[in-house]
N, C-alpha and C positions, 0 to 999 in steps of 0.2 A: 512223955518221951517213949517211941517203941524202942523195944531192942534190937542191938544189931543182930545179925546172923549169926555171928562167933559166940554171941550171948545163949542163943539158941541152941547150939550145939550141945550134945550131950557130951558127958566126957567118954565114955565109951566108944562114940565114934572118932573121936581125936586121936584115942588110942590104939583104934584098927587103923587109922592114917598111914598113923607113923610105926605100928607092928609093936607099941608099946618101946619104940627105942627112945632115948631123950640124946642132946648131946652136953659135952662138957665143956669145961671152960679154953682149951684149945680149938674151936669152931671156926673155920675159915672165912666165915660170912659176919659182918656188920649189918645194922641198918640202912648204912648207905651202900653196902656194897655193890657191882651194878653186876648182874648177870646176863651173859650174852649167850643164845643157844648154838650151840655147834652141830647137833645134827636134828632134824625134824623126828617129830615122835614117832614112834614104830607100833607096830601092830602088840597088842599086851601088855602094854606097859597101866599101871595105873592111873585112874582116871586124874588123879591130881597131876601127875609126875604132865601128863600130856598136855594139861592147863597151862601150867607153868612153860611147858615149850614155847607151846604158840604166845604167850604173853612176854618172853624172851626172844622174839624174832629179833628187838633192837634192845640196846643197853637198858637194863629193869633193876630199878634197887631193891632191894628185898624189901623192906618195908611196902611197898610199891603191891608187890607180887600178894603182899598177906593182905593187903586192903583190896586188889582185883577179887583174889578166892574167898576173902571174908575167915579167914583163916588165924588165929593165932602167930605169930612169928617164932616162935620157937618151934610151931610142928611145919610152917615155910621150910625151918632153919635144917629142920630133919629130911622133907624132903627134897633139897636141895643137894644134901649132903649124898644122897642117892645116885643122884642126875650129875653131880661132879665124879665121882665116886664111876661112874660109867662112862664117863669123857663126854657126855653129852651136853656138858654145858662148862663156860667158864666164868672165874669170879675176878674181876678189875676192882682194884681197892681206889678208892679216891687219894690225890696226889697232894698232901698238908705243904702247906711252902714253909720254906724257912727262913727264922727273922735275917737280914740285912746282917747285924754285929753277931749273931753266931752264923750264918755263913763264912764269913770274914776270918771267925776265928778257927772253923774249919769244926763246931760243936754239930752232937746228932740233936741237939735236942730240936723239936720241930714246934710251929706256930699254932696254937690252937685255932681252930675258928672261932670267930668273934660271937659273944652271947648273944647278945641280942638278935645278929643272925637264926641263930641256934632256936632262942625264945620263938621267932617270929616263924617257921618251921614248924616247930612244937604245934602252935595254936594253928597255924592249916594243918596239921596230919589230924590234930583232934577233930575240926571240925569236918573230915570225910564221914 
C-alpha cells in the first residue's frame, strides 16, 4: 500500500500552513459543510488559500477540498477559517429535515441522517 500525500507531509510543513494556529471547538466548518468562493484569489495570498479558491468556483465540502489539496482537515479547517475571516469565501451548512410528529409538535429537535447512508459515504471517502 503507498502512502498518501498527507502521510508524506512532514509536520513542520502543516505547521507553517497554518502559522502553527489550530482551531477550537466553536469552528464554523463541518465535513459536509459546502464552501462557495466569493471573490477570485488575489495576487499574495498563499498558495493554499488560492487552491481552495479555484476549487470553490461551485459548492465544495470541505472534506472535498482536503482530499483535492491532499491536506489534513483540520489544517483545510484553518485555512478556511482565513478565507471566511476575509469575506472571500462563504460556508452553507447542509439543511437536516425534520421528523413529521415533531414538526407537528412544533419540536427543534431535527432528523439525523440515516446510517447506513452515513456507512456507505464513510467507505467512498475511504476509498479516495
Amino acid at each position: 500500500m503507498t502512502p498518501r500525500a498527507v502521510d508524506r507531509e512532514t509536520p513542520d510543513r502543516l505547521y507553517t500552513v497554518t502559522k502553527g494556529r489550530t482551531l477550537g471547538d466553536d469552528s464554523p466548518f463541518d465535513l459536509v459543510s459546502l464552501i462557495v468562493r466569493e471573490h477570485a484569489p488575489a495576487a499574495g495570498m498563499q498558495s493554499e488559500h488560492v487552491k481552495i479558491l479555484r476549487i470553490c468556483r461551485h459548492p465544495t465540502s470541505v472534506v472535498e477540498i482536503a482530499a483535492e489539496l491532499e491536506l489534513p482537515v483540520s489544517v483545510v479547517k484553518v485555512l478556511l477559517l482565513d478565507l471566511l475571516d476575509a469575506g472571500s469565501i462563504t460556508v452553507r451548512h447542509p439543511v437536516v429535515r425534520r421528523r413529521r410528529a415533531e414538526r407537528d409538535a412544533s419540536s427543534s429537535r431535527m432528523q439525523l441522517p440515516d446510517p447506513d447512508t452515513l456507512k456507505q459515504v464513510l467507505l467512498g471517502l475511504q476509498r479516495l
